[in-house]
KOLKEVEX-370975 format. One record per residue (C-alpha): residue number from 1; residue in three letters; y negated, z negated, x. Coordinates in nm, 3 decimals. Example, Ala and Ser with C-alpha at 12.3 -4.5 7.8 and 13.67 -1.06 7.14 Angstrom:
BEGIN
<num->1; residuo->ALA; v->0.450; w->-0.780; u->1.230>;
<num->2; residuo->SER; v->0.106; w->-0.714; u->1.367>;
This chain:
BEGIN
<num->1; residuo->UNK; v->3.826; w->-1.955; u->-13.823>;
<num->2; residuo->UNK; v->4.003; w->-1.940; u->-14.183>;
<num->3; residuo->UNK; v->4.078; w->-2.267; u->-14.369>;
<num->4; residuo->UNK; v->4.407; w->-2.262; u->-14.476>;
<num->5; residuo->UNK; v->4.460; w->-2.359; u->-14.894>;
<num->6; residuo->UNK; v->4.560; w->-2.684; u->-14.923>;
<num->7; residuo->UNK; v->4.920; w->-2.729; u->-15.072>;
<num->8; residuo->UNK; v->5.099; w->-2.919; u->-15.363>;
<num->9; residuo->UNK; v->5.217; w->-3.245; u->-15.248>;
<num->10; residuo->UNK; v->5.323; w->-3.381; u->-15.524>;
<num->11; residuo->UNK; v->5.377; w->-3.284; u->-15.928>;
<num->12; residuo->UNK; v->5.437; w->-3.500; u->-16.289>;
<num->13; residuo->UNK; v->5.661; w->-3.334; u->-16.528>;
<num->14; residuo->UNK; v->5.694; w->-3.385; u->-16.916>;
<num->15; residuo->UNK; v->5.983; w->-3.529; u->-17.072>;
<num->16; residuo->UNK; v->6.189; w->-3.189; u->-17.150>;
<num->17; residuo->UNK; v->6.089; w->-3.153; u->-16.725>;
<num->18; residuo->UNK; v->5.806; w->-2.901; u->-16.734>;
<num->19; residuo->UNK; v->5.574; w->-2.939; u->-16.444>;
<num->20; residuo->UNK; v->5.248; w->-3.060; u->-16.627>;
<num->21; residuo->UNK; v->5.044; w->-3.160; u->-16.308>;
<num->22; residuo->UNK; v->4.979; w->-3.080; u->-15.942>;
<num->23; residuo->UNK; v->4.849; w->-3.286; u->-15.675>;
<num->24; residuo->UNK; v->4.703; w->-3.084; u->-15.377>;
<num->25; residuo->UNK; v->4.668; w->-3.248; u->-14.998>;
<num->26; residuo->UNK; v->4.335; w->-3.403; u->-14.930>;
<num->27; residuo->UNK; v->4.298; w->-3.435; u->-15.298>;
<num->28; residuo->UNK; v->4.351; w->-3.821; u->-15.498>;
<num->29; residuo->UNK; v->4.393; w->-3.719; u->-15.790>;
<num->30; residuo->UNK; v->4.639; w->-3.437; u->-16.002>;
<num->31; residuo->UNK; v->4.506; w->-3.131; u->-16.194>;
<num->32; residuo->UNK; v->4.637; w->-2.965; u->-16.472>;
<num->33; residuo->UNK; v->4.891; w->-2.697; u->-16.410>;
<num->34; residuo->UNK; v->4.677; w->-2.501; u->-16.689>;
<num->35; residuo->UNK; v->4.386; w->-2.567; u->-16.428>;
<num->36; residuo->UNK; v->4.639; w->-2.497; u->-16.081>;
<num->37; residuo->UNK; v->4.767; w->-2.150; u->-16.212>;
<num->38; residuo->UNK; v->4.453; w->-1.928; u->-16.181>;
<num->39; residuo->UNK; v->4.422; w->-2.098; u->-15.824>;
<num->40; residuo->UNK; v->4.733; w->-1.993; u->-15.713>;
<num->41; residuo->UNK; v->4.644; w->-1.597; u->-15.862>;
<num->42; residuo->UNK; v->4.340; w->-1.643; u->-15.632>;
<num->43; residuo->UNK; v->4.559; w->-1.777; u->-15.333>;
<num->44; residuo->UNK; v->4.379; w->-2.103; u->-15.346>;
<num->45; residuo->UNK; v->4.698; w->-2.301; u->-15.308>;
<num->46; residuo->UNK; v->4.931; w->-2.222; u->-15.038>;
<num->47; residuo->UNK; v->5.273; w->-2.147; u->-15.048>;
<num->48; residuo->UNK; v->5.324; w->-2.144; u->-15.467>;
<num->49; residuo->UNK; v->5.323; w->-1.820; u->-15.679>;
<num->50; residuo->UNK; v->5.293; w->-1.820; u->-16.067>;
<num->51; residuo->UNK; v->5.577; w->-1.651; u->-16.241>;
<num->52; residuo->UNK; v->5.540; w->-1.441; u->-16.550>;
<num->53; residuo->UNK; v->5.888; w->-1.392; u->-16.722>;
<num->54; residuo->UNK; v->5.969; w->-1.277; u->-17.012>;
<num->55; residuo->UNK; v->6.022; w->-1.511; u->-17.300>;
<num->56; residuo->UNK; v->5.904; w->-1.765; u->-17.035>;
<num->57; residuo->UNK; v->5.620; w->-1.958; u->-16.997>;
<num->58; residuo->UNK; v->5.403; w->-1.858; u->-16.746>;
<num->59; residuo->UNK; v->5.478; w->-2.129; u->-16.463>;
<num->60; residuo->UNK; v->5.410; w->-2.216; u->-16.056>;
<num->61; residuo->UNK; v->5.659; w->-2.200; u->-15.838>;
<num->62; residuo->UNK; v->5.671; w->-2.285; u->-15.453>;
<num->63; residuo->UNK; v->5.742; w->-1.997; u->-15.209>;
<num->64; residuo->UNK; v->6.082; w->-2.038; u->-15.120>;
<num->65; residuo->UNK; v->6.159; w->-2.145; u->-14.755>;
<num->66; residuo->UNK; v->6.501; w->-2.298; u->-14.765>;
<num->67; residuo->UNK; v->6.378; w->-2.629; u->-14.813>;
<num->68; residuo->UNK; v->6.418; w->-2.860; u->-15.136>;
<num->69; residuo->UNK; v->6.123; w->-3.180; u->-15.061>;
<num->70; residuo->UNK; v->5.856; w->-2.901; u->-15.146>;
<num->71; residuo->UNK; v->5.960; w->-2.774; u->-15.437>;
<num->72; residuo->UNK; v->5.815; w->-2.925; u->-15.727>;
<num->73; residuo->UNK; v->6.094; w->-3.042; u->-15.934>;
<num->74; residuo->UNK; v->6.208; w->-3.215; u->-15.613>;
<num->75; residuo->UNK; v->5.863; w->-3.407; u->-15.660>;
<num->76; residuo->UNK; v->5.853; w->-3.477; u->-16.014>;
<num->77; residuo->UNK; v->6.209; w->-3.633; u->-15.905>;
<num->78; residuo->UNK; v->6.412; w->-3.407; u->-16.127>;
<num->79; residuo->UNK; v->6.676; w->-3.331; u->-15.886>;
């Protein structure tokens, strides 16, 4: 049986609210997003996606599923 990728439970922003750090389930402490975002390519973190935009900074974002409480600004408390 497959082991499912842990999620992101919880996320620190800066002070202009840019996600800066992840914290995954199981884990006690948070990792850099710069550290979270080649995890995610690899689908080592379930349910986020990085985004690549144009004149954007490259960026996670959760998988949407109707829900706010998982999506990260939700859990850096930015909305």
């Amino acid at each position: 049986m497959t082991k499912k990728p842990p999620k992101i439970v919880d996320a620190r922003g800066d002070k202009d609210g840019d996600i800066t750090h992840v914290k995954l389930e199981g884990r006690q402490n948070f990792m850099s997003v710069e550290r979270a975002i080649p995890m995610a390519d690899k689908k080592q973190i379930d349910g986020v996606h990085v985004v690549r935009a144009p004149d954007k900074k490259i960026h996670l974002r959760t998988n949407p599923d109707g829900r706010d409480r998982n999506n990260l600004d939700y859990m850096v408390g930015d909305i």
